[in-house]
C-alpha positions as CSV (number, residue, x, y, z in Angstrom):
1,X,-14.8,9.4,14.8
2,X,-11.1,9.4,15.9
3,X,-9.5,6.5,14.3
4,X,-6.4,4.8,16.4
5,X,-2.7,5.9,15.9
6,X,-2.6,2.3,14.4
7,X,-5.1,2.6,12.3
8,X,-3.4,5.8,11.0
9,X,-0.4,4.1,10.8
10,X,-1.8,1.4,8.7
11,X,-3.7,3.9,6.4
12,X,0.0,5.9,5.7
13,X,1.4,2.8,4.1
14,X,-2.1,1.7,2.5
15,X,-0.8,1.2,-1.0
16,X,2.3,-0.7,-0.2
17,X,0.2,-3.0,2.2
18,X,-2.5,-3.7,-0.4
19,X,-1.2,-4.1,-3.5
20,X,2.0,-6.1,-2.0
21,X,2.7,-9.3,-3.9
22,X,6.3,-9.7,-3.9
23,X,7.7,-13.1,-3.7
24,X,10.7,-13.2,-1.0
25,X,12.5,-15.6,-3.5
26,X,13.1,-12.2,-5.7
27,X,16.5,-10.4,-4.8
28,X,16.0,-8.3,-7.9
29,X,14.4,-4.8,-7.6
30,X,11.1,-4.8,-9.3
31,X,7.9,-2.5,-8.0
32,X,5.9,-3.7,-10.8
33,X,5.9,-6.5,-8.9
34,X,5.8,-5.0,-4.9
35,X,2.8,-3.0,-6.1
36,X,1.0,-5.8,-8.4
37,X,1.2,-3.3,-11.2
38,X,0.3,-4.5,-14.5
39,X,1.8,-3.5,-18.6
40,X,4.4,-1.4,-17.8
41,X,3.3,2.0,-15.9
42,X,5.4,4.7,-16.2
43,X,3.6,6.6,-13.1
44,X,1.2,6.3,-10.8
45,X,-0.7,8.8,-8.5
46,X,-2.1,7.7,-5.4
47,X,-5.0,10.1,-3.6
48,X,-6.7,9.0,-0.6
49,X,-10.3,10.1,0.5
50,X,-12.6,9.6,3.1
51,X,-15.2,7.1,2.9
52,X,-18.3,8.3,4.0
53,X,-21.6,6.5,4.2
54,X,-24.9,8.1,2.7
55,X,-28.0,6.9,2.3
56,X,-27.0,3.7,1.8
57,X,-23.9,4.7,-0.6
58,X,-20.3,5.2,0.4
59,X,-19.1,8.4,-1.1
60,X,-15.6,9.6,-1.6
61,X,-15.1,12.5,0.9
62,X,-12.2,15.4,0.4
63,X,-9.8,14.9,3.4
64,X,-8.3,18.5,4.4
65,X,-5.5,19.0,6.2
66,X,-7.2,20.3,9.5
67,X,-9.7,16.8,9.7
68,X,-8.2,15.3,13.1
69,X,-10.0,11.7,12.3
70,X,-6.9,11.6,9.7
71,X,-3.7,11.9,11.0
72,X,-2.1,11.7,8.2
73,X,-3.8,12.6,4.2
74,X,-0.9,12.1,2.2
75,X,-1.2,11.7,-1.6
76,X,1.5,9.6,-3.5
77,X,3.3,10.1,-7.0
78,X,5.3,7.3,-8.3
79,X,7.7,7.7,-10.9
80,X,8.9,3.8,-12.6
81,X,11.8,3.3,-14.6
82,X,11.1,0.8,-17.7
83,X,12.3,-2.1,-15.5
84,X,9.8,-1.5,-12.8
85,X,11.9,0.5,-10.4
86,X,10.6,3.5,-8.3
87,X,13.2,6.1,-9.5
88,X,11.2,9.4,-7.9
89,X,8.5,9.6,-5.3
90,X,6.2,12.9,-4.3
91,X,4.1,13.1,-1.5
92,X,1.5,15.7,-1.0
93,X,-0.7,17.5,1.7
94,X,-3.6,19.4,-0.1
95,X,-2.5,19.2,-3.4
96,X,1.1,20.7,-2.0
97,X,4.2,18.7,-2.7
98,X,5.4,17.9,1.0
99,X,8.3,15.9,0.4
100,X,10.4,14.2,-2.7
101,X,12.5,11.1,-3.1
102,X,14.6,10.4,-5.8
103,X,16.3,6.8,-6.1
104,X,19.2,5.4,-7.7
105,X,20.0,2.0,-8.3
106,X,23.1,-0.3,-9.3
107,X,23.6,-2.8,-13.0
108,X,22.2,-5.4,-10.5
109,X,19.3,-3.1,-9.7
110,X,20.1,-2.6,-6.0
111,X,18.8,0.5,-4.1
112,X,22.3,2.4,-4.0
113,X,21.5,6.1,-3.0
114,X,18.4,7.6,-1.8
115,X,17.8,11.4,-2.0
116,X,15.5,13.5,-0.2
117,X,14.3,17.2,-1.1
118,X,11.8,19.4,1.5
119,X,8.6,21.3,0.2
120,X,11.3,23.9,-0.8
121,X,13.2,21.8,-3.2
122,X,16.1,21.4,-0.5
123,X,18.2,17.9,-0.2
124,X,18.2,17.2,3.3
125,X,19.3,13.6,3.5
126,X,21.2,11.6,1.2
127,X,20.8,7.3,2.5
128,X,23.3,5.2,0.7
129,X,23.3,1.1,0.6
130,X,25.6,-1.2,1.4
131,X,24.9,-5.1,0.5
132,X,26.2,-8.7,1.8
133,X,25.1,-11.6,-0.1
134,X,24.5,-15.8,0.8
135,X,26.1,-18.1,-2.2
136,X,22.7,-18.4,-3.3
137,X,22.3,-14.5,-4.0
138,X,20.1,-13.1,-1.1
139,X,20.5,-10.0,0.6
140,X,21.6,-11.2,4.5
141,X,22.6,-7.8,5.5
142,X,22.2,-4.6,4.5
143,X,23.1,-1.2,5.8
144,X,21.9,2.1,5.4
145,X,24.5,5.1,6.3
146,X,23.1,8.6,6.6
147,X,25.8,10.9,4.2
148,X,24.9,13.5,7.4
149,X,26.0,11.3,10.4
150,X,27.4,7.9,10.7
151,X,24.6,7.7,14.0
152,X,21.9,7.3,11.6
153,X,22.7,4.4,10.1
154,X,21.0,0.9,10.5
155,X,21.9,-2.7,9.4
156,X,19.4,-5.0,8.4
157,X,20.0,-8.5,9.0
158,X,18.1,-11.4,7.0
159,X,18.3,-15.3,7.4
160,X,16.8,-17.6,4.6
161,X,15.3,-21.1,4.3
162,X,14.4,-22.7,1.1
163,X,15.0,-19.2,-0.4
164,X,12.6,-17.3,2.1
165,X,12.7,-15.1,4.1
166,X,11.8,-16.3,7.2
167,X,13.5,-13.7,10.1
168,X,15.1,-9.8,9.8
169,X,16.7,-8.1,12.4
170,X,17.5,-4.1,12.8
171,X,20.6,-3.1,14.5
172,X,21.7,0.8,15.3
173,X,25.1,1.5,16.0
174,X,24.2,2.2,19.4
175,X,22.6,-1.4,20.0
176,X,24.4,-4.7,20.6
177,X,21.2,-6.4,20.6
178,X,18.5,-6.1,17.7
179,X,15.6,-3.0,18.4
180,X,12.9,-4.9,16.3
181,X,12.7,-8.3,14.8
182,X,10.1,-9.9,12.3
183,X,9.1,-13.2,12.0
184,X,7.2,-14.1,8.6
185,X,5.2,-17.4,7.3
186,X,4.6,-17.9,3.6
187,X,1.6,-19.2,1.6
188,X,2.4,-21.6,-1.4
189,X,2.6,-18.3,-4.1
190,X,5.3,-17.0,-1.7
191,X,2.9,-14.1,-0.1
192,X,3.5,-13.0,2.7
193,X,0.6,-14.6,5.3
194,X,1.8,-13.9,8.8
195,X,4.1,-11.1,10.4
196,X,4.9,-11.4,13.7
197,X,7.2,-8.1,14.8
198,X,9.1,-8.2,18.5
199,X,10.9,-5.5,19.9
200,X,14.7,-5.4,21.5
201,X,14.0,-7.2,24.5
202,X,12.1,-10.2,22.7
203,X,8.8,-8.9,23.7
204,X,5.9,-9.2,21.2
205,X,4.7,-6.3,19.5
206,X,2.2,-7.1,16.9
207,X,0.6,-10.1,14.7
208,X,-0.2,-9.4,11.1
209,X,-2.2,-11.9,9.0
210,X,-3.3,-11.6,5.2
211,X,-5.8,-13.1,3.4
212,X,-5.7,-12.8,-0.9
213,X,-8.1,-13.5,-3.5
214,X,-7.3,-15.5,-6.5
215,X,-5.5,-12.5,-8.4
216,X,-3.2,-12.3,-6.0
217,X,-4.4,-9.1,-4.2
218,X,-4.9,-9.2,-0.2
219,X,-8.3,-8.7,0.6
220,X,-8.0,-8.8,4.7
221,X,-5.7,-7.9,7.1
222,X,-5.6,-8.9,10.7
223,X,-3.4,-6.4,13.0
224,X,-2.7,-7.3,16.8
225,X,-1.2,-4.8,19.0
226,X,0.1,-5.9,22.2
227,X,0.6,-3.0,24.0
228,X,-2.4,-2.0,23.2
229,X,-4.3,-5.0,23.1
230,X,-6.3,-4.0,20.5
231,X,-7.3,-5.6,17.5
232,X,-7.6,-4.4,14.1
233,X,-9.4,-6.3,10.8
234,X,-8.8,-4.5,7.6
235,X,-11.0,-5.4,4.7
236,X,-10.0,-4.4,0.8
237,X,-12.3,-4.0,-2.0
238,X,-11.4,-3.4,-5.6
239,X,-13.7,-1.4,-7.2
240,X,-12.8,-0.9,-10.2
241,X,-10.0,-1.3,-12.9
242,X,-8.8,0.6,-15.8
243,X,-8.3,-1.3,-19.0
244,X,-4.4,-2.5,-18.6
245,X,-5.7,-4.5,-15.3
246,X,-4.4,-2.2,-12.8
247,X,-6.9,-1.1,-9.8
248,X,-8.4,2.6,-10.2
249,X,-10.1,2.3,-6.6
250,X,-10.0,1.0,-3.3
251,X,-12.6,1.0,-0.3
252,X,-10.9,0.4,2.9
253,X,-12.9,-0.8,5.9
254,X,-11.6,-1.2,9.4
255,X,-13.7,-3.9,11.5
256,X,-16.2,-3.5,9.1
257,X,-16.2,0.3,9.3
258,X,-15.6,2.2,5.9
259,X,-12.4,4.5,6.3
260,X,-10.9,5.1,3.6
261,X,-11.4,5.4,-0.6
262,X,-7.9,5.1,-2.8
263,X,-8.3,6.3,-6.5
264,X,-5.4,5.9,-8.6
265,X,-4.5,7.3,-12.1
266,X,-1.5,5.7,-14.1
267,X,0.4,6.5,-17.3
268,X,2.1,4.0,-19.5
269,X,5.5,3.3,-21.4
C-alpha cells in the first residue's frame, strides 16, 4: 500500500511528535525533556521498521531503501550533552550515515550555531541564531541566518499569554507578510493539544490534535489537511521499556492501520 505524502511526512518526524512533552513555559534548552527521556541518556538510536501483520501478529519488517510505501526510512542517532541538549545528530539510509548535525549552544543554553556535514564528511551549511527576549524571558523572535547567503535566513516570531505560547509566525527576507502561521491550545500539564497551521494569505492548512496518557506520552494524533481534505488519525502504543523508564518500541497505526515499528537503544551518563 502507498501511504500519503502526509503520512510520510508525519512518519519523518515520528520521534519528535511522539515522545514530545515539552512545556512552552520552558525557555531553557532541554531534550531530556522535548523527547520525554528519562535518567540521563547519553545517546539514543532511533531505527524505524515496517509493521507488518501476520497471522494475527504484527512483525517488525526491514525497510530498504527501494520500498516505495516509505518515502522516507531514515534512522536517527542522538548524541546529549549532560544537561539534556542534542549536541550531534546522524541520520541514516541502510545502515549508511546520510547526513550529520552537530550543535552548539550558549551559557544560557540557546541554540547558537548549527553545523551540517554530507555523507562525505563535508560542512555544507553552517545556521547561526540570533535571540530577542520579553521582560519575562521568552524567546519573541528569533532568526536563523545561513553563514552561505543572507537569502536563507528566516525570523521566527512568537507572542505569549500567561507564559504560553499561543501564536508563531515565519518571515523570509523576501516576505512582508508571514509564509506560515501556527496557532496552539494547551492542556492543564502545558502539552501541546491543538495546532492549527495557516499559510501566507491566512488560508488554513492543517488541524493537529493530541491525546496523552497519564505518563505524559501522546497516544493519538488527529491531522487535517485542507488542501487535501483528508484526514489522518495516528494511534501510539508503547510496547515496551527498558529498565531507566525510557520506551524501547513503538507501534504506529494510521486510521487503525499498522505502519510503522520504532525500536530504540540508549546509553547512559
Amino acid at each position: 500500500m502507498v501511504l500519503s505524502k502526509n503520512v510520510n511526512r508525519f512518519l519523518f518526524f515520528v520521534f519528535y511528535l511522539i515522545l514530545f512533552n515539552s512545556c512552552s513555559t520552558s525557555q531553557v534548552r532541554n531534550d531530556y525533556k522535548m523527547l520525554h527521556l528519562k535518567n540521563h541518556v547519553a545517546t539514543l538510536k532511533i531505527k524505524q521498521f515496517n509493521a507488518v501483520q501476520e497471522n494475527g501478529k504484527i512483525e517488525a519488517q526491514i525497510i530498504e531503501q527501494d520500498d516505495k510505501s516509505v518515502a522516507i526510512a531514515i534512522d536517527t542517532y542522538f548524541c546529549f550533552d549532560k544537561d539534556g541538549k542534542t549536541i550531534e545528530k546522524q541520520w541514516f539510509m541502510n545502515s549508511v550515515l546520510v547526513r550529520r548535525f552537530e550543535y552548539k549552544y550558549d551559557q544560557d543554553s540557546f541554540l547558537k550555531t548549527k553545523k551540517e556535514f554530507n555523507s562525505k564528511g563535508e560542512q555544507d551549511v553552517t545556521t547561526y541564531y540570533y535571540y530577542q527576549f520579553n521582560n519575562k524571558g521568552h524567546v519573541i523572535e528569533q532568526k536563523a541566518v545561513s553563514e552561505e547567503t543572507e537569502e536563507d535566513a528566516y525570523i521566527k516570531l512568537s507572542r505569549f499569554e500567561k507564559g504560553f505560547k499561543i501564536t508563531e509566525e515565519y518571515y523570509y527576507p523576501v516576505n512582508d507578510s508571514p509564509t506560515e502561521r501556527k496557532e496552539f491550545e494547551y492542556d492543564q500539564q502545558g502539552r501541546t493539544i491543538k495546532e492549527i497551521t495557516y499559510y501566507d494569505d491566512s488560508e488554513l492548512a492543517e488541524i493537529n490534535t493530541n491525546q496523552y496518557n497519564e505518563a505524559g506520552y501522546l497516544i493519538k494524533t488527529t491531522n487535517f489537511y485542507k488542501q487535501e481534505k483528508l484526514t489522518e488519525i495516528s494511534e501510539m502504543e508503547y510496547l515496551e521499556f527498558d529498565t531507566k523508564g525510557n520506551c524501547t518500541k513503538l507501534l504506529i497505526r494510521v486510521n487503525r492501520i499498522p505502519q510503522t515499528i520504532s525500536k530504540m537503544e540508549y546509553t547512559y551518563y
